[in-house]
C-alpha positions in Angstrom: 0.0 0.0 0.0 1.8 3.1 -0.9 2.2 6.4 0.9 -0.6 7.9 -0.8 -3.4 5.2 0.2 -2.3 4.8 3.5 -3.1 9.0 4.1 -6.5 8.5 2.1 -6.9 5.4 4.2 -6.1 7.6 7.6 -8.9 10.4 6.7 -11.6 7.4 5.7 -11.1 6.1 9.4 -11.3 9.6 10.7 -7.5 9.6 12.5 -7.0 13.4 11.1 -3.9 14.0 13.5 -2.2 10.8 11.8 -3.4 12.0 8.4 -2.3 15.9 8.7 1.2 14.4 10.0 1.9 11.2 8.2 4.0 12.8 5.2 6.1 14.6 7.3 6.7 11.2 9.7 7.4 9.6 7.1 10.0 11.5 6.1 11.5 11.8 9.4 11.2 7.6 9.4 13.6 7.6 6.4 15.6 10.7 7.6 16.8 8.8 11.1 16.1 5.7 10.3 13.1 4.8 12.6 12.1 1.2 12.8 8.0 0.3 12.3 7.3 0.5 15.8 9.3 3.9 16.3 7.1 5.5 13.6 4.0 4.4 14.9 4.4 5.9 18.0 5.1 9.0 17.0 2.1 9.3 14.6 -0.2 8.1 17.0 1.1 10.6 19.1 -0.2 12.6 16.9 -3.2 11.8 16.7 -3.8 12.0 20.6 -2.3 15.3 20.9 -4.7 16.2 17.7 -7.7 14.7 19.2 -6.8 16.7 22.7 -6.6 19.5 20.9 -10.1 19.3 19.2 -11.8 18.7 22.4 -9.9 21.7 24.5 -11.2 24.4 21.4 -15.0 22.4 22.2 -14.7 23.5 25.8 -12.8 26.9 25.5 -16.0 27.5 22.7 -18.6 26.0 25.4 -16.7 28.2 28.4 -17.8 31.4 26.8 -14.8 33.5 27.7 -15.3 37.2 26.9 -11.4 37.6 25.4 -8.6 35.6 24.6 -5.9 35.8 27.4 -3.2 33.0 28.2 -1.1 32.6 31.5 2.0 32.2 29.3 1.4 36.1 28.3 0.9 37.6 32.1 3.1 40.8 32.0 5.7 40.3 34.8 7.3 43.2 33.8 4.8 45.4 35.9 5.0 44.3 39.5 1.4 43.1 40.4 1.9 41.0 43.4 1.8 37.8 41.1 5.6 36.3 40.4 6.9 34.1 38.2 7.2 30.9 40.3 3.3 31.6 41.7 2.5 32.0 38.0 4.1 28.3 37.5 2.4 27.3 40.5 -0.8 28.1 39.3 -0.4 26.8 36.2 -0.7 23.2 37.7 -4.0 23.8 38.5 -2.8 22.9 42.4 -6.1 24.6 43.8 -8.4 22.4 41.7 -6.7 19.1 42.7 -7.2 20.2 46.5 -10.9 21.4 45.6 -10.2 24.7 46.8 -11.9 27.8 45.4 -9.3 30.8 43.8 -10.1 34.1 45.2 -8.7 36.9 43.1 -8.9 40.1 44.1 -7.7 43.5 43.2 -8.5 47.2 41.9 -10.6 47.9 38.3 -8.2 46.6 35.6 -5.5 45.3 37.7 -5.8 42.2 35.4 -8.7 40.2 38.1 -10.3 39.2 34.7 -7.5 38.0 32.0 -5.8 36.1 34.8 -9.4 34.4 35.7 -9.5 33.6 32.1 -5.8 32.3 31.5 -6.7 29.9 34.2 -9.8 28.8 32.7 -7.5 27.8 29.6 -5.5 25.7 31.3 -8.8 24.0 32.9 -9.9 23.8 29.2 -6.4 22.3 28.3 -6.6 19.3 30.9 -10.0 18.4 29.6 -11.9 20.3 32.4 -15.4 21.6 31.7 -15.6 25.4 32.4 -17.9 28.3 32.4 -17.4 32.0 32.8 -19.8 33.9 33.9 -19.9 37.4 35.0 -22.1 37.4 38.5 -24.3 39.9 37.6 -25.4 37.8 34.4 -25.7 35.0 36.9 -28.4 36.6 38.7 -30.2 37.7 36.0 -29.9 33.8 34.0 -31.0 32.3 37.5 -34.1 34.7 37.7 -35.5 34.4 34.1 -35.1 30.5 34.4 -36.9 30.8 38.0 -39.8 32.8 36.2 -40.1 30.9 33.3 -40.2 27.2 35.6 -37.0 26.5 34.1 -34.8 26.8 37.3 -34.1 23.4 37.8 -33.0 22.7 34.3 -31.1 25.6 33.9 -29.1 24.9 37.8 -27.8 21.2 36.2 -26.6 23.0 33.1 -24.5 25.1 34.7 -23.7 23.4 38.0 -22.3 20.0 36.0 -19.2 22.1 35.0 -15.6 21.3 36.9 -14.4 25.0 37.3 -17.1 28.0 36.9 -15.7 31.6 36.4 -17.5 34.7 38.4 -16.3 37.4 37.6 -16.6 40.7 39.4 -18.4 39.8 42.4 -19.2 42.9 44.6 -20.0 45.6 42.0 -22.9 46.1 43.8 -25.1 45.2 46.5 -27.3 42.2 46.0 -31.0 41.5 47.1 -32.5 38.6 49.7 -33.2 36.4 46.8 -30.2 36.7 45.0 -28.2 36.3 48.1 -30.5 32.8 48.7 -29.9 31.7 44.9 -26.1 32.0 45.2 -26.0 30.4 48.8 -27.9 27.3 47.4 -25.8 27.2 44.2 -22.7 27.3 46.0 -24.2 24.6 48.7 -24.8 22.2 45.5 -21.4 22.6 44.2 -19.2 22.7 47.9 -16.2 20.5 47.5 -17.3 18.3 44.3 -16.2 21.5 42.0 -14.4 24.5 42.0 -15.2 28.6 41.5 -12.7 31.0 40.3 -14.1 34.5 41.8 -13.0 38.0 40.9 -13.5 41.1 42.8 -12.6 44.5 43.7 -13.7 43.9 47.4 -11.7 42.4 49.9 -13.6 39.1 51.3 -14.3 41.2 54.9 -15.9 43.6 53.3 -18.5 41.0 51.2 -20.2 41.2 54.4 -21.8 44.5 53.7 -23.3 43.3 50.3 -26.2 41.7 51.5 -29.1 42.5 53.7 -29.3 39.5 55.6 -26.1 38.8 57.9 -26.6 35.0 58.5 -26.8 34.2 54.6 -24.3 36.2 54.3 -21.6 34.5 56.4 -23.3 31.3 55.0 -22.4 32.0 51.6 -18.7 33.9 52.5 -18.2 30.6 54.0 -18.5 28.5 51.1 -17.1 30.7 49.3 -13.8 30.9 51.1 -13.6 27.7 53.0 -11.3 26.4 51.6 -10.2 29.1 48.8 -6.3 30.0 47.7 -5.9 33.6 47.4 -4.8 35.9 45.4 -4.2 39.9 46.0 -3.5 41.9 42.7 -1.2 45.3 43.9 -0.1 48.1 41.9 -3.5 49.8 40.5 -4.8 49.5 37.0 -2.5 47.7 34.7 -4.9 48.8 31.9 -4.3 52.7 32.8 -0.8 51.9 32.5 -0.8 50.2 29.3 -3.0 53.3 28.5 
């Protein structure tokens, strides 16, 4: 069978990381003078980085980030409280293993979001399922699903995912019921999965967002029992890129 069927025969079988690469292993097979069993590791190889590949781009699609940013292209040039070696830390994903929730916090454009979404990459990259949500849109999902009897549908939609993504908690104050949906939310998901949370407030001062001061220690706790955290410094990185 020559070159030629073998690579038609590759895309007829669906193995499209064996059939994108198989000239060019080939060639390397000849070049160094791999033996059978050489080559065929390295194509399939190929084909099971190719086939990660396809299903890390599903779940970056499904995770609805609102920009691209990567934890390889964090600016350590600007001091923001966030060095190199935590940066390699964090890139193992240590927090997730331990089923601990990421706290980031910092000023408006201090970088709360990009680096929330960086990490929701590298999720995406070890096959996790993620979701980013901004908490205001959150609350207003959770309410038009409550009103329209679609609540408990929409809740195992969103609560089946490993990591979910809320960005800038504390913008405002939030009402009785809203502090009652997140509580329960948060009770469903405590220790099975893990949040990423992004705010301008520090966690003591979450306390004044909400009316009700028992719910509101109730859901700080799960929020932040147990949590890794992170404090931004050195103002708005976007001012000074500005």
């Amino acid at each position: 069978m020559t070159q030629i069927e073998l690579k038609k025969l590759t895309h007829e079988l669906r193995l499209f990381g064996i059939h994108e690469s198989f000239e060019r292993r080939c060639a390397e097979a000849a070049h160094e003078g791999l033996t059978g069993a050489e080559l065929l590791i390295r194509i399939f190889e190929d084909e099971r980085q190719h086939r990660k590949n396809t299903v890390t781009k599903a779940l970056e699609t499904k995770a609805k980030f609102r920009r691209n940013a990567l934890l390889e292209q964090w600016d350590t040039t600007q001091d923001r409280g966030l060095t190199k070696t935590k940066i390699r830390e964090l890139a193992t994903l240590g927090f997730w293993q331990a089923k601990k929730n990421l706290i980031i916090m910092g000023q408006t454009g201090s970088g709360k979001t990009q680096l929330s979404i960086a990490l929701g990459r590298v999720a995406c990259q070890m096959q996790l399922s993620v979701l980013f949500m901004p908490v205001n849109q959150f609350f207003e999902e959770a309410l038009a699903n409550r009103a329209s009897g679609k609540m408990i549908q929409w809740k195992k939609k969103i609560e089946k995912h490993d990591v979910i993504i809320l960005d800038d908690f504390g913008l405002r104050s939030y009402s009785h019921e809203e502090a009652v949906l997140l509580t329960d939310f948060l009770e469903e998901r405590y220790q099975k999965s893990v949040h990423i949370i992004s705010s301008q407030c520090d966690i003591e001062g979450w306390k004044t967002l909400f009316e009700d001061p028992i719910i509101a220690d109730a859901l700080i706790d799960r929020l932040k029992n147990p949590s890794e955290k992170i404090k931004l410094t050195g103002g708005s990185y976007r001012e000074k890129l500005g």
